[in-house]
N, C-alpha and C positions, 0 to 999 in steps of 0.2 A: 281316449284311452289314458294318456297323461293326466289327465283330471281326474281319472277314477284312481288311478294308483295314489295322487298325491292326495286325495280324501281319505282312502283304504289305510294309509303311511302318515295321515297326519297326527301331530301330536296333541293339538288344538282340540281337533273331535275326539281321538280320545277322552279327552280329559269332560271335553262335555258330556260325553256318554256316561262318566262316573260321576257325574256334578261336582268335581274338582277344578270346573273354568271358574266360578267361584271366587277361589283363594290364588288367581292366578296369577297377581303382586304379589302375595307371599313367597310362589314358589318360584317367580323370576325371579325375584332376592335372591333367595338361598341359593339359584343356580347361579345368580354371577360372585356371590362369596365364595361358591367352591372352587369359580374359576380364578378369582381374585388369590385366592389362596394356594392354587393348583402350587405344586413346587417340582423340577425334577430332581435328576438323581446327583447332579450336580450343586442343588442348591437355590437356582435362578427360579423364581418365580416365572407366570406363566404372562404375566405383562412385563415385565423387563424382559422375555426373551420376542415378545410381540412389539416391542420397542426399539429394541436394537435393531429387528428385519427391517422396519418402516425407515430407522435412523440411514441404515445401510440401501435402501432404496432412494433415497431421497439423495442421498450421495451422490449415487450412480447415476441420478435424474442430472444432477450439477455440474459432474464431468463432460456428460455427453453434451449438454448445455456450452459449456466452457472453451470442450474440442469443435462446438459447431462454429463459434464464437473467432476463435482461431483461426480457422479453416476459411471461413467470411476475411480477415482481416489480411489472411495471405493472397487471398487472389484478388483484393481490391490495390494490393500493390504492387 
């Protein structure tokens, strides 16, 4: 049932149904220009604010890292 929907819902077949898999680099391009170019209403682009989550994840990865690191060196004394 999950196969039928995700054939039913793909974009892929779609597009081979209209013979538009074809030009399917072209319009992967244009789709990550638009993303590339996405802006919101503040100004940020749509990769600097996909940037900054990943920067701020990786953060959080480092602390926890950091606290585990700590927490090791207190009860080895």
């Amino acid at each position: 049932m999950n196969k039928m929907l995700k054939d039913k819902y793909s974009v892929m077949k779609d597009l081979s149904k209209s013979g538009g898999d074809k030009d399917i680099e072209e319009i992967k391009a244009k789709v990550k220009s638009m993303l590339t170019n996405l802006r919101f209403n503040d100004g940020r682009s749509l990769h600097e604010v996909l940037e900054g989550m990943e920067m701020q994840k990786r953060l959080e990865q480092e602390q926890e890292k950091l606290k585990a690191l700590q927490e090791k060196e207190r009860q080895a004394r």
